[in-house]
MARZAFI-339193 format. One line per field, with one value per residue: residue in one letter; chain; y, x negated, z of N, C-alpha, C in turn. Coordinates in Angstrom, 1 decimal, decimal comma, padded with zeros to 4 digits. Last residue first. Example, Ala and Ser with C-alpha at 12.3 -4.5 7.8 and 13.67 -1.06 7.14 Angstrom:
BEGIN
type	[S|A]
mol	[A|A]
n.c2	[-002,2|-005,7]
n.c1	[-012,8|-013,2]
n.c3	[007,1|007,8]
ca.c2	[-001,1|-004,5]
ca.c1	[-013,7|-012,3]
ca.c3	[007,1|007,8]
c.c2	[000,0|-003,3]
c.c1	[-012,9|-013,2]
c.c3	[007,9|007,8]
//
This chain:
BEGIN
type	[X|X|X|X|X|X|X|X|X|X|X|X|X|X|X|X|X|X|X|X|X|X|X|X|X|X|X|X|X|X|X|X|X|X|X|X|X|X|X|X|X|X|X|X|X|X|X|X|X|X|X|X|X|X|X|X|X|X|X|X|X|X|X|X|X|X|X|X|X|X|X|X|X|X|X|X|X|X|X|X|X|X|X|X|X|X|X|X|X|X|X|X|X|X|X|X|X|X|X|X|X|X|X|X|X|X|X|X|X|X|X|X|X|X|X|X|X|X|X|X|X|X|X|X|X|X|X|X|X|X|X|X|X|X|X|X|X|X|X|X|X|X|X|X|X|X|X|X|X|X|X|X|X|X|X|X|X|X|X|X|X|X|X|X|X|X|X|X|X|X|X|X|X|X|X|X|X|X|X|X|X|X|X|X|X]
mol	[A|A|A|A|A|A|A|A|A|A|A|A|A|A|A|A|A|A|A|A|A|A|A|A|A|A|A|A|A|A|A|A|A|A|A|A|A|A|A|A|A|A|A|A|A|A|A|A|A|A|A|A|A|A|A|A|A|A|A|A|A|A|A|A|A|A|A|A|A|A|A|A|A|A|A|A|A|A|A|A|A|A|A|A|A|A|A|A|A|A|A|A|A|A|A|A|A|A|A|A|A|A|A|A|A|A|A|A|A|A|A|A|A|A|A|A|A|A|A|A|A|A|A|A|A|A|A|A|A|A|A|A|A|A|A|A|A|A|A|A|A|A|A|A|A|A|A|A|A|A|A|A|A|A|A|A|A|A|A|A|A|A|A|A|A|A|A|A|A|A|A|A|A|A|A|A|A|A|A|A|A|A|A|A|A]
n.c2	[-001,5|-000,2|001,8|003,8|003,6|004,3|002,9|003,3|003,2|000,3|000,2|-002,2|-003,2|-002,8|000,3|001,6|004,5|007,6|008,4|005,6|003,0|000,2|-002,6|-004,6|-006,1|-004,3|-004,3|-001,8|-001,7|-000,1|-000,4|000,7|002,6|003,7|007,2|008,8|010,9|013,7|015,0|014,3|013,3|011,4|011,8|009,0|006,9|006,9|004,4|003,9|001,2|-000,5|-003,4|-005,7|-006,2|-004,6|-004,8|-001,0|000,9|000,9|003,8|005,3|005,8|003,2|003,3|004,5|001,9|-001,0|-001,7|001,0|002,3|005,7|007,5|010,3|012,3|014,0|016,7|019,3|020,3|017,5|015,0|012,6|010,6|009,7|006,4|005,1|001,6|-001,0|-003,8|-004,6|-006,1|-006,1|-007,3|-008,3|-007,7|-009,7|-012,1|-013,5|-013,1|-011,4|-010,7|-010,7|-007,4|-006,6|-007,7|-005,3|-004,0|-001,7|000,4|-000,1|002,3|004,1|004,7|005,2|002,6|001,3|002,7|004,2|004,5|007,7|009,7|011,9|013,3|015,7|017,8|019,9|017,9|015,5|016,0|016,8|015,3|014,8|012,8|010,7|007,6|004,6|004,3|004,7|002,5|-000,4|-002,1|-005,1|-006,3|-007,7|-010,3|-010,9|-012,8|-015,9|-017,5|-019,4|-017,8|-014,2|-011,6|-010,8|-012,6|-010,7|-008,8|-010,2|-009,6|-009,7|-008,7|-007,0|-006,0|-004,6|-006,5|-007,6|-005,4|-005,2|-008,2|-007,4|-005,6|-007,2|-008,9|-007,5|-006,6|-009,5|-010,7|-009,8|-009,1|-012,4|-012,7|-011,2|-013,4|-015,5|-014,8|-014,3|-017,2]
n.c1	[-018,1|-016,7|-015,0|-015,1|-012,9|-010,4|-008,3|-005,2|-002,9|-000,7|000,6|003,3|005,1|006,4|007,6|009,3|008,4|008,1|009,5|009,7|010,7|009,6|009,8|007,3|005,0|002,0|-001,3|-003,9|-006,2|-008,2|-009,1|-011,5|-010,4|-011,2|-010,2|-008,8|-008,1|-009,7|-010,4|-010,6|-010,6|-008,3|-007,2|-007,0|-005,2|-003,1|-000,9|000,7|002,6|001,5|002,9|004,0|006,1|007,8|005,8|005,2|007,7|008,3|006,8|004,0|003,6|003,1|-000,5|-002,4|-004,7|-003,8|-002,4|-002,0|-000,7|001,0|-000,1|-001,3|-002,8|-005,6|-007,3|-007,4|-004,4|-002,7|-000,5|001,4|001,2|-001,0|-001,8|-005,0|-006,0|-007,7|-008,4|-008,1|-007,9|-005,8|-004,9|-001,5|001,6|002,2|001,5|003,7|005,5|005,3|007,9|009,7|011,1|014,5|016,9|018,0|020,2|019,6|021,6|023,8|022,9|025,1|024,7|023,3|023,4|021,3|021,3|019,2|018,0|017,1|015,5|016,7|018,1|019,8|020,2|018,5|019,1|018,6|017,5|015,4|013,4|011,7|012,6|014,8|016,7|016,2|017,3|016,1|015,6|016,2|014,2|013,0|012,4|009,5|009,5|008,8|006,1|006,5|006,0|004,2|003,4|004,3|001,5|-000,3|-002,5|-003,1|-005,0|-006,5|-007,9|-010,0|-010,1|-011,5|-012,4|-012,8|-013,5|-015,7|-017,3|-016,7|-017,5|-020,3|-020,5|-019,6|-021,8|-024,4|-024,6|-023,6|-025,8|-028,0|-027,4|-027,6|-030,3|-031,7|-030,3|-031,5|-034,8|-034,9|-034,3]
n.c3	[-004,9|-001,7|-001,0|002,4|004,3|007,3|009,5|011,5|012,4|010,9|008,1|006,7|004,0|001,6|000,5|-001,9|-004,1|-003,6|-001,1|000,9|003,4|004,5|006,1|007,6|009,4|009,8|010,9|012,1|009,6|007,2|003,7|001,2|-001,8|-005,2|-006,1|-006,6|-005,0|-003,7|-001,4|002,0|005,4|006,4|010,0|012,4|011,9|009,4|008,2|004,9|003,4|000,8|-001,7|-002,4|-001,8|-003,4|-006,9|-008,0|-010,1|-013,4|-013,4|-011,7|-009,1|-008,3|-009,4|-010,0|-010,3|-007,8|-005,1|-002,6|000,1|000,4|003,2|005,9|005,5|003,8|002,4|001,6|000,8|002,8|003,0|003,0|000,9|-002,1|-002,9|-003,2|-003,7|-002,2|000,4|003,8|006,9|010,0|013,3|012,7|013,2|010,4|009,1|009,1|007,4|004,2|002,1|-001,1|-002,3|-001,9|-004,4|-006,5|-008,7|-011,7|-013,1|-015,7|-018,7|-020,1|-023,7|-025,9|-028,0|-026,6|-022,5|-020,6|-017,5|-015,7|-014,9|-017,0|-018,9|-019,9|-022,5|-023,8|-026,7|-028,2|-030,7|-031,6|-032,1|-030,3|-028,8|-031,4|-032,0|-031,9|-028,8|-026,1|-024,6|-023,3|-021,0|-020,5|-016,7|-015,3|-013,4|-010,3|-008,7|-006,6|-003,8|-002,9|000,1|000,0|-000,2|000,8|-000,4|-003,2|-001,8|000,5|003,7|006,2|009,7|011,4|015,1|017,5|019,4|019,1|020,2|022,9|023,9|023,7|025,3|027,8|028,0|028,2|031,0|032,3|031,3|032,5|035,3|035,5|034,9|037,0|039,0|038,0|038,7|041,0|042,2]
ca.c2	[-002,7|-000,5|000,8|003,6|003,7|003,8|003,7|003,1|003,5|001,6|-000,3|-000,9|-003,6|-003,9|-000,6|001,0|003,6|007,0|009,2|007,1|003,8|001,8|-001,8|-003,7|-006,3|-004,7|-004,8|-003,1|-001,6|-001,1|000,3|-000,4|002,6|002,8|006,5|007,6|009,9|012,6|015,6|013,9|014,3|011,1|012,3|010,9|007,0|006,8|006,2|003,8|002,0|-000,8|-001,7|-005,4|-006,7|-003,9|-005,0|-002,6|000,4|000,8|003,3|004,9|007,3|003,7|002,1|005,2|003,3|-000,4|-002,6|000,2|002,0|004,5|007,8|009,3|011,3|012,8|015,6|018,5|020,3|019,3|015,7|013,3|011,4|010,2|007,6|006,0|003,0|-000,3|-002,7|-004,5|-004,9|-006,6|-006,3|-008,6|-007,2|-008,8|-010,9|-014,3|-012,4|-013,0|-010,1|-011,3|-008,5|-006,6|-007,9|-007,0|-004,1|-003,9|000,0|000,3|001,1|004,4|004,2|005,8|003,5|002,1|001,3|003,9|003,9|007,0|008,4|012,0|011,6|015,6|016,7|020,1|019,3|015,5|015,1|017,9|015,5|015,3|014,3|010,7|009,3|005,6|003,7|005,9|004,1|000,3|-001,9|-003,8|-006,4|-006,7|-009,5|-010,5|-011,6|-015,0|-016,3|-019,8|-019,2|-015,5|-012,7|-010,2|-012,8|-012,4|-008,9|-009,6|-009,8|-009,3|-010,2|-007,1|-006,5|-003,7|-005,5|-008,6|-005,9|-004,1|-007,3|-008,3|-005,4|-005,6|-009,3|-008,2|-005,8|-008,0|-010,8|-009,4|-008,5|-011,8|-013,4|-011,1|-011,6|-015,7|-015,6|-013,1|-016,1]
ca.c1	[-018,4|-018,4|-014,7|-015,1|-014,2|-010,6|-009,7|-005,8|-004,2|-001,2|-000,5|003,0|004,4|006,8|006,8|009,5|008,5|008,0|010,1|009,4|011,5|009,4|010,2|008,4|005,8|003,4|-000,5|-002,5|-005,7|-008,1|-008,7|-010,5|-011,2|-010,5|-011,6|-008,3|-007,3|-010,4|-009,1|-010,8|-011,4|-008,8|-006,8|-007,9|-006,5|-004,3|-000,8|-000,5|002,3|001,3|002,7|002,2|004,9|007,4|006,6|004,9|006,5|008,4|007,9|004,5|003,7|004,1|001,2|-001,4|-004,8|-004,5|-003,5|-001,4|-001,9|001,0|000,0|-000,4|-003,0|-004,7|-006,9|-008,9|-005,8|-003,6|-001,7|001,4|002,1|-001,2|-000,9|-003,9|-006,2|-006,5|-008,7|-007,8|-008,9|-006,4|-005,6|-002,5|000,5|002,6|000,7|002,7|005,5|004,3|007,0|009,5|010,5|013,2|016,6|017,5|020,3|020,0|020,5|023,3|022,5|024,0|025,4|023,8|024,8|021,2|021,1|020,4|018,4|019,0|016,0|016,0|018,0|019,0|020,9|019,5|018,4|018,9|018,9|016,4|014,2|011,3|013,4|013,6|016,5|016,8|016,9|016,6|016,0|016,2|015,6|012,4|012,7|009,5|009,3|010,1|006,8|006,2|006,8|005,1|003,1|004,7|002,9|000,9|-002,4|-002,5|-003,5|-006,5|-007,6|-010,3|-009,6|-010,6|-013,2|-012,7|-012,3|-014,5|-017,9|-016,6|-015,8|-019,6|-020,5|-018,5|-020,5|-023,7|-024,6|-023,1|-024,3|-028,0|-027,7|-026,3|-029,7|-031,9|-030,3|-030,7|-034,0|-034,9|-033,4]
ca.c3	[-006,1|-003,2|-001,9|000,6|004,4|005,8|009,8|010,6|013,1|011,5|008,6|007,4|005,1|002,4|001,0|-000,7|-003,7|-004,7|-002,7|000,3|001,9|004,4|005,4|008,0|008,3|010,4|010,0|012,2|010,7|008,2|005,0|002,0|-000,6|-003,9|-005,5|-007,5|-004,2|-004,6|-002,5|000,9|004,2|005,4|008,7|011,8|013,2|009,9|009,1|006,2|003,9|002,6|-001,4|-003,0|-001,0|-002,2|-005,6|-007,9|-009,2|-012,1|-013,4|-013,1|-010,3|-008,0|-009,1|-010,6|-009,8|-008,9|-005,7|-003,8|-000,1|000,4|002,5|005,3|007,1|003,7|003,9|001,1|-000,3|002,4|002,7|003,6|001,0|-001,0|-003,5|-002,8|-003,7|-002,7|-000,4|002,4|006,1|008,5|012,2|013,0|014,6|011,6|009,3|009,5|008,6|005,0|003,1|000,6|-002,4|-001,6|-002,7|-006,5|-007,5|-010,8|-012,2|-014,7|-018,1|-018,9|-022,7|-025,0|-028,0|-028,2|-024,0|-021,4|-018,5|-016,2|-014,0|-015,4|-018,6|-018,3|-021,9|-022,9|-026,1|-026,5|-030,4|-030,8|-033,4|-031,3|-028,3|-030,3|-031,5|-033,2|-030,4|-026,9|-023,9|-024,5|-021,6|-021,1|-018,0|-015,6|-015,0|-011,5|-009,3|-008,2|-004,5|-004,2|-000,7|000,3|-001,0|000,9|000,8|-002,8|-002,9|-000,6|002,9|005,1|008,9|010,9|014,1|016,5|019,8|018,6|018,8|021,7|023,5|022,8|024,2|027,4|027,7|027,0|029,9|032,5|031,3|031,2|034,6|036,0|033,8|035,4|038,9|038,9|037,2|040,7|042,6]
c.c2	[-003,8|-002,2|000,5|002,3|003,2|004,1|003,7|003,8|003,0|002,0|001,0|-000,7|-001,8|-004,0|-001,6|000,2|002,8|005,6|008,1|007,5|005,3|002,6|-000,4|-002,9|-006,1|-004,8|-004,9|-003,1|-002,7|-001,2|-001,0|000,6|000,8|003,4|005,1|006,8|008,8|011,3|014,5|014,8|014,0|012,5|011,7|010,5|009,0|007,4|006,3|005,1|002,9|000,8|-001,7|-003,4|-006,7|-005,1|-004,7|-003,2|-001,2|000,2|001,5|003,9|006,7|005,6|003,3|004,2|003,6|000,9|-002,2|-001,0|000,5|003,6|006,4|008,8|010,0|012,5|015,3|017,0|019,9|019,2|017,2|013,9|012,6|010,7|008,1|006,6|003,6|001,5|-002,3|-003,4|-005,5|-005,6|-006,7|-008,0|-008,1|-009,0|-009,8|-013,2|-012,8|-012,1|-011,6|-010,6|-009,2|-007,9|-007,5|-006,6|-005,6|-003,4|-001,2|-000,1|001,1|003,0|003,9|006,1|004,8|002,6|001,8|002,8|004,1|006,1|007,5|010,6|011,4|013,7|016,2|019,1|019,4|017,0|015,3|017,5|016,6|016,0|015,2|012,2|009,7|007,1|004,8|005,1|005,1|001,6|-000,7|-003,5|-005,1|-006,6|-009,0|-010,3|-011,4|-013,7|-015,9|-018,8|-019,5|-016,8|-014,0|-010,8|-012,0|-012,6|-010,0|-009,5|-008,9|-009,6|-009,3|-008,2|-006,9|-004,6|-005,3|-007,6|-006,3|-004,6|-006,1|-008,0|-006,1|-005,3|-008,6|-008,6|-006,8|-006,5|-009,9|-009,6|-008,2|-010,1|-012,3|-011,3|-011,1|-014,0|-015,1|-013,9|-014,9]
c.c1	[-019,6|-018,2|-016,3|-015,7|-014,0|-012,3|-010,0|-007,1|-005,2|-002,2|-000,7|001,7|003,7|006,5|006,8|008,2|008,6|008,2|009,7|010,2|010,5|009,3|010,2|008,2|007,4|004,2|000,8|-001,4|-004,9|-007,3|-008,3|-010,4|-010,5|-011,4|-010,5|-009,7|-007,8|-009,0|-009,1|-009,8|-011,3|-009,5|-008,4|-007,7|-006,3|-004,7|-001,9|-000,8|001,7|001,5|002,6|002,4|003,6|006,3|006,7|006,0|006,2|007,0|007,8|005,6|004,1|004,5|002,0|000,1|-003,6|-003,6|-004,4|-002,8|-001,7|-000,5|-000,2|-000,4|-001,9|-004,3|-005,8|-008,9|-006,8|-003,9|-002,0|000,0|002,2|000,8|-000,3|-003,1|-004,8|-006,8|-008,0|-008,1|-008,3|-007,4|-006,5|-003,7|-000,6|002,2|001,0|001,5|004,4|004,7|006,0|008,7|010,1|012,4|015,1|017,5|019,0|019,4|020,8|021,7|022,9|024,0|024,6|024,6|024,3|022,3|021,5|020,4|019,2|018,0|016,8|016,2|017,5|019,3|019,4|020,3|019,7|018,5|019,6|017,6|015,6|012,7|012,5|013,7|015,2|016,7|017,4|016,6|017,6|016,4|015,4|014,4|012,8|010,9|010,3|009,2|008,1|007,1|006,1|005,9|004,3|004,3|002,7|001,8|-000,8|-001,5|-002,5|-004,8|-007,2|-009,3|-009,2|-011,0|-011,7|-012,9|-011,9|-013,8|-016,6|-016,4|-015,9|-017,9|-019,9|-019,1|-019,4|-022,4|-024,1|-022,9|-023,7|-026,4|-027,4|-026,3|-028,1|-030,6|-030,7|-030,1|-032,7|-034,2|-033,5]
c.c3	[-005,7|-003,9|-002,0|000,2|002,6|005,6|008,2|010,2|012,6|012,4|009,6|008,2|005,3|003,4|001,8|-000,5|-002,3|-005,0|-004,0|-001,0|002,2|003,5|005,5|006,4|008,2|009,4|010,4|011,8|011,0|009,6|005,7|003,5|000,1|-003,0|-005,2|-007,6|-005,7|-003,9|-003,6|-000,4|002,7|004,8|007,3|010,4|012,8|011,1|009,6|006,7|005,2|002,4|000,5|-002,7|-001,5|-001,2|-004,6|-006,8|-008,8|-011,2|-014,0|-013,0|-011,4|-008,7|-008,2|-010,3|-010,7|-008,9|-006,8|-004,3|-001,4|-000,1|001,6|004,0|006,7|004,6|003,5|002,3|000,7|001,8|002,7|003,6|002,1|-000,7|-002,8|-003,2|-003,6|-002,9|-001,5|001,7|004,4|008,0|011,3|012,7|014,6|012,8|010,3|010,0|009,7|006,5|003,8|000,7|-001,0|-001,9|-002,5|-004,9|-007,0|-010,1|-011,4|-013,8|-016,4|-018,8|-021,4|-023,9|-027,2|-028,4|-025,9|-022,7|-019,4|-017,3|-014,2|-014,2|-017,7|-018,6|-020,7|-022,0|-025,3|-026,6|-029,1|-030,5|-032,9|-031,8|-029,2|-029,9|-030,8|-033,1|-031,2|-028,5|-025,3|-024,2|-022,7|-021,0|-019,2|-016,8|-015,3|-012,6|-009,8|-008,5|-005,8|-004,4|-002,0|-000,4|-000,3|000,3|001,3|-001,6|-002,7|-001,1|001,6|004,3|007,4|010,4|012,9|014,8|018,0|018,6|018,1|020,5|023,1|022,6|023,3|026,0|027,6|026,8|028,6|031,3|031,4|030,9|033,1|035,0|033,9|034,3|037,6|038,5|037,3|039,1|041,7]
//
């Protein structure tokens, strides 16, 4: 009987831990894993800005190219229209851990609480950005201490595979309550 009561005991205490432990626990993925089985990227295509002129030479003074293609005449390219890149729906409302670094959107000088989560340092500051299924955008748990964004870090939450237009780029997927912790090699 006292066996009996020990054991009830230890149950008791172990088995609310254990559901802490699983509660909080993520599924590790990579880059990869955000693409659809046999989706392949676009390439990238080049278009021609400026042949023959450069803003050395005061050819453009004054003229605003701010976002415009143009082709060796000077003629505006237009902008292709493609379809978002796929998404794995397979991940939606699951919680993941990934690693990435930041291109903060919602911040102070020394905190972050938003802010897209990319595969290498400067995607989406540099034209063009990556796919929208290689971009997460993430709302954290408690703001991020930090003025330092070209640290990685991994982060960790729940996964939703949902579209989310910013200034710098769409993101395919959405992570939220989110906890982050730094990168080690």
């Amino acid at each position: 009987m006292k066996l009996l009561r020990v054991l009830l005991v230890v149950l008791l205490v172990v088995s609310p831990l254990a559901f802490a432990i699983g509660k909080d626990t993520y599924k590790e993925i990579s880059w990869d894993d955000l693409m659809p089985e046999g989706w392949e990227p676009p390439v990238p295509q080049e278009q021609e800005f400026f042949e023959g002129e450069s803003f050395e030479s005061g050819a453009f003074e004054g003229e605003s190219f701010e976002g415009q293609a143009y082709d060796g005449d000077l003629n505006p390219i237009p902008a292709q229209v493609q379809e978002p890149a796929p998404v794995v729906k397979s991940l939606d409302q699951q919680k993941l851990k990934i690693p990435g670094y930041i291109i903060p959107l919602k911040f102070t000088a020394d905190s972050v609480s938003e802010f897209l989560l990319v595969p290498y340092v400067g995607a989406c500051i540099h034209v063009p950005p990556p796919p929208e299924n290689q971009i997460v955008y993430v709302t954290l748990k408690e703001p991020l201490m930090t003025s330092e964004f070209w640290t990685p870090v991994w982060v960790s939450g729940v996964m939703k595979a949902k579209l989310s237009m910013t200034e710098f780029a769409t993101a395919g997927y959405h992570m939220t309550d989110a906890i982050t912790e730094v990168y080690e090699y």
